[in-house]
C-alpha positions as CSV (number, residue, x, y, z in Angstrom):
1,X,119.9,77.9,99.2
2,X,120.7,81.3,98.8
3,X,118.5,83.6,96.5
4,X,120.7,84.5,93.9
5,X,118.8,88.2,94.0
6,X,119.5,88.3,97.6
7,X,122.4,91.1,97.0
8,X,120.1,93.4,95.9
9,X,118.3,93.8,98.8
10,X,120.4,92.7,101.7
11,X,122.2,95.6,101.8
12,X,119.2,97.6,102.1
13,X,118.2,95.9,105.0
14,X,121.4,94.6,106.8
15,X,122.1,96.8,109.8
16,X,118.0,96.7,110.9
17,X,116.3,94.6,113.1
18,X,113.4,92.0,111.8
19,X,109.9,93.5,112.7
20,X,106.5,92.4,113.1
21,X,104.4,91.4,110.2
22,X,100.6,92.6,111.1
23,X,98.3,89.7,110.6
24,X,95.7,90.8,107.5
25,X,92.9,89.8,105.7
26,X,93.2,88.4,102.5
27,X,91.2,89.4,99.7
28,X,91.1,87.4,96.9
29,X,87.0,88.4,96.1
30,X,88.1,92.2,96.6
31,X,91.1,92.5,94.5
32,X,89.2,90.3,91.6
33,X,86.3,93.0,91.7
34,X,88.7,95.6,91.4
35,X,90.8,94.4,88.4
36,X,90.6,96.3,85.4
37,X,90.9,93.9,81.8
38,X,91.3,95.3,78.3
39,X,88.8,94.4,75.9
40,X,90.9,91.4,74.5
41,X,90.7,90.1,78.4
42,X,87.6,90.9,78.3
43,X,87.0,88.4,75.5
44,X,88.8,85.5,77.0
45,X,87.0,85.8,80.7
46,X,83.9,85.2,78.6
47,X,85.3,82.1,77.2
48,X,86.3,80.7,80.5
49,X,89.1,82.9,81.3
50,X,88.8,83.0,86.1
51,X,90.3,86.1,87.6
52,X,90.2,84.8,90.7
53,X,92.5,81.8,89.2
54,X,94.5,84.0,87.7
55,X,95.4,85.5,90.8
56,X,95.7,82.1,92.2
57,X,98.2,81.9,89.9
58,X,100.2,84.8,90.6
59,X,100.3,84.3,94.4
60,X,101.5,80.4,94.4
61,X,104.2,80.4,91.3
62,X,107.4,79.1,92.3
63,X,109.0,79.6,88.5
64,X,111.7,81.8,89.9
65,X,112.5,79.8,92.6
66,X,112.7,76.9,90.6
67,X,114.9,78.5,87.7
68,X,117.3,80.0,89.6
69,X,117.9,77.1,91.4
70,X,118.5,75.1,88.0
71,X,120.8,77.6,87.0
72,X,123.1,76.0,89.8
73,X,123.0,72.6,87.9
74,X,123.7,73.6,84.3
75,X,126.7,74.3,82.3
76,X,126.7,78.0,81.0
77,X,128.1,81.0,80.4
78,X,127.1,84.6,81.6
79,X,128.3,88.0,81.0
80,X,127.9,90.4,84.2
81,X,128.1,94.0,83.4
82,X,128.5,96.9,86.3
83,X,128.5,100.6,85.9
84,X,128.6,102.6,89.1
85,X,127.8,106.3,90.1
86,X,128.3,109.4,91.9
87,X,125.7,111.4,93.2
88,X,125.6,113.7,90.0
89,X,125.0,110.8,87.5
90,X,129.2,110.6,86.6
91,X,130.4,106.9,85.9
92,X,132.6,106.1,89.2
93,X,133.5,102.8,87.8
94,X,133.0,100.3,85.0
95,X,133.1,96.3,85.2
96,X,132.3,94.1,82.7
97,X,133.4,89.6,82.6
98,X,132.2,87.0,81.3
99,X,132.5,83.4,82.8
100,X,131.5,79.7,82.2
101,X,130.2,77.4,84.7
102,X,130.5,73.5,84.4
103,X,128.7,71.4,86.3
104,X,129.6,67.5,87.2
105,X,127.2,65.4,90.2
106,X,125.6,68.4,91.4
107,X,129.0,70.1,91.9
108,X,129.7,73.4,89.9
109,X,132.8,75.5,89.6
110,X,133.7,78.3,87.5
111,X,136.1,80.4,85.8
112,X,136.4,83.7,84.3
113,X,136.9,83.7,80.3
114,X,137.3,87.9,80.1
115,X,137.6,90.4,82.5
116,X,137.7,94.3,82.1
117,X,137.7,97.1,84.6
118,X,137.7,100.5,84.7
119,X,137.7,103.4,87.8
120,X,138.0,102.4,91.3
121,X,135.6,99.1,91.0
122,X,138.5,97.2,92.7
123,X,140.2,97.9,96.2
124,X,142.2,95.0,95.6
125,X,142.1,93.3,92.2
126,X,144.1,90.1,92.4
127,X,141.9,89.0,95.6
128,X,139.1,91.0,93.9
129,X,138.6,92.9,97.2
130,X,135.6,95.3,95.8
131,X,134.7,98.9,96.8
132,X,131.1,98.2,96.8
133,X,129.1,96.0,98.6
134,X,126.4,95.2,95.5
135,X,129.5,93.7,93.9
136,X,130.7,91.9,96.7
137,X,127.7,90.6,97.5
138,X,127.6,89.8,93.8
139,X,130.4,87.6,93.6
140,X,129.5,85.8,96.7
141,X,126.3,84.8,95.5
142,X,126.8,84.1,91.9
143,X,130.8,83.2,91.3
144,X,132.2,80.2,92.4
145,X,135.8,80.4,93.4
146,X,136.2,76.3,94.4
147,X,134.1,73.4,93.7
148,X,130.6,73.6,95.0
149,X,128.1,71.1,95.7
150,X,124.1,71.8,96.2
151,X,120.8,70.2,97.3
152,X,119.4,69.7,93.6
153,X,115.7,70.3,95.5
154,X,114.6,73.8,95.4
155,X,112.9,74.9,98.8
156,X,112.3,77.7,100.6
157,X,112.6,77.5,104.1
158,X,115.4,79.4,106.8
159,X,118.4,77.5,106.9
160,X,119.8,79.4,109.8
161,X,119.1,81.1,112.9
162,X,121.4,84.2,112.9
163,X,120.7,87.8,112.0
164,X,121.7,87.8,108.3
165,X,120.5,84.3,107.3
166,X,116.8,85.5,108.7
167,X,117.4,88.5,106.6
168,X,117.7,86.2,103.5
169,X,115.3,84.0,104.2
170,X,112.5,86.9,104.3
171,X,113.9,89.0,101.1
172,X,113.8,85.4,99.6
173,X,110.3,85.5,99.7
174,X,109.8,89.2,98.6
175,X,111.6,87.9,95.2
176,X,110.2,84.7,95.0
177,X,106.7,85.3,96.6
178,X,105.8,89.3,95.0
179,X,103.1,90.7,97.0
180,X,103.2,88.4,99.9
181,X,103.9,89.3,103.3
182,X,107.8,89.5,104.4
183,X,109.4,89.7,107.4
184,X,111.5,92.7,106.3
185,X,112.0,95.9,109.0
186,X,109.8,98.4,109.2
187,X,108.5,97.5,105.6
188,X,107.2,94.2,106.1
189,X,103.1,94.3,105.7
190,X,104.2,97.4,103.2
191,X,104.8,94.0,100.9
192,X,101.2,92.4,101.3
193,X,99.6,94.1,98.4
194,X,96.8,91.3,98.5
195,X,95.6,92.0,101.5
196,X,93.9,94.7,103.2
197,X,94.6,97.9,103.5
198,X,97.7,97.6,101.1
199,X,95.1,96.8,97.9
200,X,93.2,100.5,98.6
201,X,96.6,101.9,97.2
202,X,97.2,99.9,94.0
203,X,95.2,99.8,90.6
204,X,94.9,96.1,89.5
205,X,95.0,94.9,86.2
206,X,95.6,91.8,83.6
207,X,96.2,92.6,80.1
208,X,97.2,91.7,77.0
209,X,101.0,92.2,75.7
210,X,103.9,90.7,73.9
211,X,107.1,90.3,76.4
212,X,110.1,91.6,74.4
213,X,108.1,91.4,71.3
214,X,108.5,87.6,71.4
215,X,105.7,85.8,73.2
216,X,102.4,86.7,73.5
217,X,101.4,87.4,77.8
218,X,98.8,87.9,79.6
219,X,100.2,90.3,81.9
220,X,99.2,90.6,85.6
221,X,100.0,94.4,87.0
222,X,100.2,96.5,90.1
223,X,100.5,99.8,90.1
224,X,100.7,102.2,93.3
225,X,97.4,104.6,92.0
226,X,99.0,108.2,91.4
227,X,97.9,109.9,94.6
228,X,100.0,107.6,96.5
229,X,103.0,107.8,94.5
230,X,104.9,110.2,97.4
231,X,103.4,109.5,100.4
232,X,105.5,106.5,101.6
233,X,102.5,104.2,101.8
234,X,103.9,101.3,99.4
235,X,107.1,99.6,98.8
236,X,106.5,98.2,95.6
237,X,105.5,100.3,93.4
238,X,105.2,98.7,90.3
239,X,104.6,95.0,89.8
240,X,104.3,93.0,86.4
241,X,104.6,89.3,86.0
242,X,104.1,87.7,82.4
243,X,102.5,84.9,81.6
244,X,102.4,82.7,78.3
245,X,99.2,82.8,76.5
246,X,100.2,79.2,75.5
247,X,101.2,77.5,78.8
248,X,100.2,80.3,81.6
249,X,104.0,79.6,82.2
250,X,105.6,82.5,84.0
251,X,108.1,84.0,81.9
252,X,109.0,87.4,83.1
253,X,108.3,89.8,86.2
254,X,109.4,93.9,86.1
255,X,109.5,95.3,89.8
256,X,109.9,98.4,90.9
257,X,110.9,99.3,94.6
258,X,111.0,102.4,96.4
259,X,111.0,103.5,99.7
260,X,111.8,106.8,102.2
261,X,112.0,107.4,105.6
262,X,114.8,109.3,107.8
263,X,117.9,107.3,107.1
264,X,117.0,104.8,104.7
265,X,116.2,105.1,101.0
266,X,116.8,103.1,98.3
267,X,114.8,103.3,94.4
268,X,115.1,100.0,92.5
269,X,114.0,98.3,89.2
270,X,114.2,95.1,88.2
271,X,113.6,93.5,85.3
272,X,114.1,89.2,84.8
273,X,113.5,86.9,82.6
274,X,113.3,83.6,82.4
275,X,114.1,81.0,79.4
276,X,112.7,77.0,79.3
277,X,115.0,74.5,77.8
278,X,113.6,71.0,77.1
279,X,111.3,71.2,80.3
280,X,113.2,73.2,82.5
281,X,113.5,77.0,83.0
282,X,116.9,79.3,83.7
283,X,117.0,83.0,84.1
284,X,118.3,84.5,80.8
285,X,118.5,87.9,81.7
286,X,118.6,90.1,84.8
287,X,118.2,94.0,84.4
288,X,118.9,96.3,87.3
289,X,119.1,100.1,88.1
290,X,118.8,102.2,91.1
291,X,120.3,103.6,94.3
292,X,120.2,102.4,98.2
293,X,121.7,104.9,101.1
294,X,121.4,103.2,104.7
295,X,123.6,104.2,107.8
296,X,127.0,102.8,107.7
297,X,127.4,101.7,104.5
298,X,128.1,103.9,101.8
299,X,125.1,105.1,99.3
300,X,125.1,103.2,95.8
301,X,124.0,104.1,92.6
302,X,124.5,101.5,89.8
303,X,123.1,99.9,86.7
304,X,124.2,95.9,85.8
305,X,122.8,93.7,83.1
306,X,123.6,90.2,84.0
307,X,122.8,88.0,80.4
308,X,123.0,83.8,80.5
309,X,123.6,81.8,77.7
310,X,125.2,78.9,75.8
311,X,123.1,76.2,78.5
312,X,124.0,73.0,77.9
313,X,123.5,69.6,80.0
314,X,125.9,69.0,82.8
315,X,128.1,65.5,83.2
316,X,126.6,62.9,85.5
């Protein structure tokens, strides 16, 4: 199955080769002596409340995983939003549709209900032949063009032996997996921040805090500790995953990825979040902004919201 967040950071990636991920201790005991709680935290560890679990917790959730593979089984309909830049902040291009997907045996198709564009987001609109590769890679993982059929069990594993498909396979589990180690070039054991020496740059903590002012989280964070900020130690530099009070189901994650050296840069945030329905969860709303430049594809600077609604059962 393809990631449906791979587009985001294939292109970073696509021209490098896949390098060596250093084998490295975990440290499960260190990080949970390290984490910082607030004082209503503090109150719940005394009433049972594990650290240690509750990193657990973080490190094996496959939530996302799981709801964005459901998304591929449900009827809905989704507005996707694009606004594009130059390198002094002035809107390039503008793109904004909204589509409904139906779903019948585990086969989807899709069509688009509104579209509206604006600059030069288009090289070629009737075969929508994009100028950018974040939207191209965009339409190929989340538009259907003819009917599609899918594997209905979520699992990550490589489907594929060549180049790109590794390259997906890894920055599935830099999505999927946060903070564990990924395959990725050059940046690879960058992405272990559970292990050693990657925790010595972050400041741990779990508090308390309302996601979207709707549910009540404990909320899990990582944060690159100011005097590492600029020095290129970290890739992620910001990691929050919220969790239900009521469930200690995962509900929302805010990342924050950044990385310099020669060549290659690229400054991204994302910010998802998840919806249940009966007993299953979908992605409701995906929130990105940020820039990549890599050698021979063209630097990028964009914003898209990507919002998913109107979920209803699909035929059998």
């Amino acid at each position: 199955m393809r990631s449906i967040f791979n587009h985001i950071f294939v292109f970073i990636f696509i021209s490098l080769f896949v390098g060596n991920v250093t084998a490295q201790k975990d440290t499960l005991d260190d990080i949970s002596a390290l984490i910082y709680l607030d004082s209503f935290v503090v109150t719940a560890s005394k009433q049972g409340f594990d650290t240690k679990d509750f990193i657990h917790l973080v490190r094996i959730d496959s939530s996302f995983l799981e709801a964005f593979h459901n998304l591929r089984f449900a009827n809905y309909r989704s507005t996707n939003e694009f606004t594009y830049f130059d390198k002094k902040q002035r809107v390039r291009a503008t793109y904004l549709d909204t589509i409904q997907q139906t779903v019948e045996q585990n086969c989807r198709t899709m069509s688009f209900l509104s579209v509206k564009d604006d600059g030069n987001y288009f090289k070629k609109r009737k075969t929508r032949k994009y100028n950018y590769f974040t939207s191209d890679m965009h339409d190929r993982l989340f538009y259907t063009h003819k009917r599609t059929c899918d594997n209905p069990n979520p699992n990550l594993v490589s489907t594929g032996s060549s180049r790109l498909e590794k390259y997906v396979f890894e920055l599935k589990k830099l999505i999927f997996r946060p903070g564990e180690p990924a395959n990725v070039p050059f940046i690879g054991d960058k992405t272990s921040i559970f292990t050693e020496p990657m925790i010595l740059f972050y400041n741990f903590n779990i508090k308390s805090e309302r996601f979207n002012d709707k549910v009540d989280c404990y909320v899990f964070e990582a944060v690159v500790k100011p005097e590492f900020e600029n020095k290129n130690k970290v890739v992620i530099k910001q990691l929050k995953t919220f969790f239900d009070k009521s469930t200690f189901q995962v509900i929302g994650r805010d990342y924050q990825l950044q990385y310099s050296a020669g060549l290659y840069q690229f400054d991204v945030r994302m910010i998802i979040e998840l919806l249940q329905i009966d007993e299953k969860y979908y992605p409701s709303s995906i929130q990105y902004e940020g820039f990549w430049n890599v050698p021979i594809k063209k630097r990028e600077a964009s914003q898209f919201t990507l919002q998913f609604f109107d979920f209803q059962k699909p035929s059998l």
